[in-house]
Residue frames relative to the residue before (quaternion, step in Angstrom):
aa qw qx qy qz dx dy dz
X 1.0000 0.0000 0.0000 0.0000 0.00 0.00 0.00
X 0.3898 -0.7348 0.5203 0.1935 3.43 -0.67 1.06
X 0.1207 -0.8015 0.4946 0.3138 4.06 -0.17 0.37
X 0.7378 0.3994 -0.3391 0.4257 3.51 1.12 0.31
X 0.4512 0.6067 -0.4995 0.4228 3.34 1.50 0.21
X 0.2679 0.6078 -0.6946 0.2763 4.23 -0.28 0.49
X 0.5852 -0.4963 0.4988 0.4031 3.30 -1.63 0.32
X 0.5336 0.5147 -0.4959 0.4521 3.94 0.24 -0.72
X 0.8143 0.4739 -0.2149 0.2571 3.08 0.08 -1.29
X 0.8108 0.2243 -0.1494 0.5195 3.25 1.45 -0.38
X 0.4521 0.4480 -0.5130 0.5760 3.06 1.11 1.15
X 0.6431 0.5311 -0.4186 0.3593 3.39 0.72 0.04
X 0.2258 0.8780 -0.2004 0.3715 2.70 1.79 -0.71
X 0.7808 0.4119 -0.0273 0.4689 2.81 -0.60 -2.65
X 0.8116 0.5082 -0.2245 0.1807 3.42 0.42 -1.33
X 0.6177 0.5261 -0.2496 0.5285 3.09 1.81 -0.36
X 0.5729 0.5865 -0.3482 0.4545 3.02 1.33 -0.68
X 0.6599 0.5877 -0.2192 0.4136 3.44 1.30 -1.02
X 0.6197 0.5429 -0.1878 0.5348 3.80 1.61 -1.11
X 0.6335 0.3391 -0.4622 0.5197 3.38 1.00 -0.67
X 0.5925 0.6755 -0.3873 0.2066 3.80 0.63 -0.50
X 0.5784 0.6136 -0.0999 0.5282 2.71 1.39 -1.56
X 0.7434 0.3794 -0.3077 0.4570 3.95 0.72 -1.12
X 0.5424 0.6231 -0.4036 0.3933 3.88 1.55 -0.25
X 0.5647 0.5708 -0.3821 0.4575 3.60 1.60 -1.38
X 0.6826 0.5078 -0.3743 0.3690 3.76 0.55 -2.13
X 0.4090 0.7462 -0.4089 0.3297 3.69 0.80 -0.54
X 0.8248 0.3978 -0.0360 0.4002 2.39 -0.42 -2.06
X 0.6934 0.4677 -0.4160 0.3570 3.69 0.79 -0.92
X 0.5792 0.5807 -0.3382 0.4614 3.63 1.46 -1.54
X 0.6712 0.4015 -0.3873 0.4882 4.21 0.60 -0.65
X 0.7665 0.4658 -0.1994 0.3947 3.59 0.63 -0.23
X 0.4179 0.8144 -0.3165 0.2489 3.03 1.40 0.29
X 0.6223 0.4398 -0.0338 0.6466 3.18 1.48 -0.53
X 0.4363 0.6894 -0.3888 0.4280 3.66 1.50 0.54
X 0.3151 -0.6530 0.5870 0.3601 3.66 -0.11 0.37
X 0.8803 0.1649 -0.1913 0.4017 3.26 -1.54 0.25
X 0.3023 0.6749 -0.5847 0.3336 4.08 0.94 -0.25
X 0.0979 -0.5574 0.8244 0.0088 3.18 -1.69 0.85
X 0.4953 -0.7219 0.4474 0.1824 3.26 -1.42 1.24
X 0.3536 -0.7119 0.5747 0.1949 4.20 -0.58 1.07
X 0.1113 0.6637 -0.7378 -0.0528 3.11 -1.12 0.59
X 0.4786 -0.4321 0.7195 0.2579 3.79 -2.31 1.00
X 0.0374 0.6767 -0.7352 -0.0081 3.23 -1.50 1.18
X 0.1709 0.7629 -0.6232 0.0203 3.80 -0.78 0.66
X 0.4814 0.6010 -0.5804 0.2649 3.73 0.84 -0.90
X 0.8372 0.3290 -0.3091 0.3088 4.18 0.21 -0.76
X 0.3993 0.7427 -0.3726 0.3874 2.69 1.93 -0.16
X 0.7233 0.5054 -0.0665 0.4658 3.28 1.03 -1.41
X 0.5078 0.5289 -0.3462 0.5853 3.74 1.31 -0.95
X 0.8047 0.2832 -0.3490 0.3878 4.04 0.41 -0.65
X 0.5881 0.5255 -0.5006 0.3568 3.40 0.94 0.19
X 0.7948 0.3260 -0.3575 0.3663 3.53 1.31 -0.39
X 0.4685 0.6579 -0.3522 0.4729 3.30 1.60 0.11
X 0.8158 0.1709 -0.1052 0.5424 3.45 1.60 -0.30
X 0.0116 0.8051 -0.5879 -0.0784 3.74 0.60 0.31
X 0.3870 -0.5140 0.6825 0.3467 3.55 -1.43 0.47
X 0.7536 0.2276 -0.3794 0.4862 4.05 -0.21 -0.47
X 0.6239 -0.3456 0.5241 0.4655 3.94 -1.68 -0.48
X 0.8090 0.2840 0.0785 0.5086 2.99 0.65 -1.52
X 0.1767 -0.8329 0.5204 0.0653 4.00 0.48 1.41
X 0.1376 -0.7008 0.6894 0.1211 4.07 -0.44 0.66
X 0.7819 0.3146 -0.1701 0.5106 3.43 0.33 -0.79
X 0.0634 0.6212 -0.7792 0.0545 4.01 -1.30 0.93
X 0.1705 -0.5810 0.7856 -0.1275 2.97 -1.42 2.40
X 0.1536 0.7801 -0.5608 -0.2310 3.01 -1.32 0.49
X 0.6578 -0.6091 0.3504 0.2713 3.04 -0.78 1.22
X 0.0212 0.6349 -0.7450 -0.2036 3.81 -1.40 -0.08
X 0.1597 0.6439 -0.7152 -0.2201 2.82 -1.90 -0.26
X 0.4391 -0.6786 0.5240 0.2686 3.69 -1.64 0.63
X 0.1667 -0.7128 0.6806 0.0304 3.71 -1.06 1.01
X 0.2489 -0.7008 0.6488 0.1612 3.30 -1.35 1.20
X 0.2864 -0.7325 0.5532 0.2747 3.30 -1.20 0.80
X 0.1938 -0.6730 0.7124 0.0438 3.54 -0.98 1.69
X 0.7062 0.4840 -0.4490 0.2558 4.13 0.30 -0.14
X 0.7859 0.3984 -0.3429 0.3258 3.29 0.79 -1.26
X 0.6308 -0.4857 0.5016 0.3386 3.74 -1.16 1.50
X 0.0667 0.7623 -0.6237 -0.1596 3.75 -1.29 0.46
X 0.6806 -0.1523 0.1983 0.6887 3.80 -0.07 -1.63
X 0.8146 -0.3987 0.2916 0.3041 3.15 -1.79 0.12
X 0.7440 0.5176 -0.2254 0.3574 3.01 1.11 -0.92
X 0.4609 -0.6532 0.2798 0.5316 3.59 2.21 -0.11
X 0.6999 0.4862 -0.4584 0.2521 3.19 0.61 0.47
X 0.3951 -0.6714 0.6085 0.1509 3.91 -0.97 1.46
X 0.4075 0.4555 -0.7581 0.2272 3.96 -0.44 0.37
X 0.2727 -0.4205 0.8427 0.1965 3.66 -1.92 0.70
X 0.2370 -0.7054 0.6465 0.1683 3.09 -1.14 0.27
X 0.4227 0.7460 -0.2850 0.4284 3.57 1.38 -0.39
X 0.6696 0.5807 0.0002 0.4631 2.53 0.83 -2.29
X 0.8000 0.4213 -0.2347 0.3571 3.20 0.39 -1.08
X 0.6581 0.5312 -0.2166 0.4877 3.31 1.53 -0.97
X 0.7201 0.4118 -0.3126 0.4627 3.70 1.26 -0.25
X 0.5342 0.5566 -0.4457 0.4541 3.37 1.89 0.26
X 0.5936 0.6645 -0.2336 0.3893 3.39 1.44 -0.61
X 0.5383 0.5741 -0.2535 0.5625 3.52 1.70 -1.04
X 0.7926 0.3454 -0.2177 0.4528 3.63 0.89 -1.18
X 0.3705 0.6325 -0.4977 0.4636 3.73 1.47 0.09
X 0.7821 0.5140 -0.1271 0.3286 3.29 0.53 -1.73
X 0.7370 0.3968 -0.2929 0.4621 3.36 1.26 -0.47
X 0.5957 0.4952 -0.4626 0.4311 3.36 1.72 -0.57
X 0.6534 0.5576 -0.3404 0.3825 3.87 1.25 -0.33
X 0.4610 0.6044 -0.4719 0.4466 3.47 1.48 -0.37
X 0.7194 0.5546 -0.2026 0.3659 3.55 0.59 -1.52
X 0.7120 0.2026 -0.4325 0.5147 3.67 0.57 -0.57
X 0.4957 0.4757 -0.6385 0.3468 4.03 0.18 0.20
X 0.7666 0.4266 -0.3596 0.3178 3.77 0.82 -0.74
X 0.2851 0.5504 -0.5482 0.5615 3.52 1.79 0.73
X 0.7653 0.4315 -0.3510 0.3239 2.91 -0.54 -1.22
X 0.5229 0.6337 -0.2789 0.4972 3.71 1.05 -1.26
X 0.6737 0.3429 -0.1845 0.6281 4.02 0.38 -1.08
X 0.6220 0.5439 -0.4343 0.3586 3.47 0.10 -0.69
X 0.6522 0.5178 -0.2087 0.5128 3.19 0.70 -1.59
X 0.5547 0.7132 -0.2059 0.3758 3.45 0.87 -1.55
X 0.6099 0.5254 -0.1760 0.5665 3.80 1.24 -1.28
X 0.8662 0.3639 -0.2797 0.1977 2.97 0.49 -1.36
X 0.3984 0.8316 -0.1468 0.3579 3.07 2.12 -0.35
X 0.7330 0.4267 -0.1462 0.5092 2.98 1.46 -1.61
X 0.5000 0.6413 -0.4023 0.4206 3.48 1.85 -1.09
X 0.6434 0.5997 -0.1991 0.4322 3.87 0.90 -1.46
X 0.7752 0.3031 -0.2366 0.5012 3.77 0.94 -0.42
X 0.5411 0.5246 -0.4000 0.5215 3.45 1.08 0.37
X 0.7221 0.3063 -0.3684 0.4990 3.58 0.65 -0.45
């Protein structure tokens, strides 16, 4: 029995793995802002993830991957020079990276937190 293999535990997992991803893209877009021709990257996984549980390959799924993948934005119009970073934008996607990454350490934090209390009762 794995004592960290639960689902909490490994979606929390994924998710950090996913926030630190995501804070490497917001990066890259905020240094690049001032690139000619840059086209702004965004981490997509929320549907990525909705189709693994809206579809599982087994009845019973043991294993939740969630996928990423990175999309370049070629639509939204930016400066003359072709580049589309908001910098705004980017900096309020970065605030909400950070808080969705604050939150799954404080799963994990309780999680752990459970098991502690399970461990002094017996």
């Amino acid at each position: 029995m794995k004592l960290f293999g639960n689902t909490a535990f490994r979606v929390a997992e994924q998710g950090i793995s996913i926030m630190k991803e995501q804070n490497v893209i917001i990066g890259h877009n905020i240094s690049n802002a001032t690139t000619p021709g840059y086209k702004t990257k965004y981490l997509y996984f929320e549907g990525i993830l909705r189709d693994k549980i809206d579809n599982p390959t087994h009845k019973y799924q043991k294993e939740l991957s969630i996928g990423t993948a990175v999309y370049i934005d070629q639509v939204t119009k930016g400066q003359p020079d072709g580049n589309n970073v908001d910098n705004d934008t980017q900096q309020a996607l970065f605030v909400k990276n950070r808080l969705h990454y604050d939150a799954l350490i404080n799963q994990i934090n309780a999680e752990f937190e459970l098991l502690r209390t399970a461990m002094r009762r017996n």
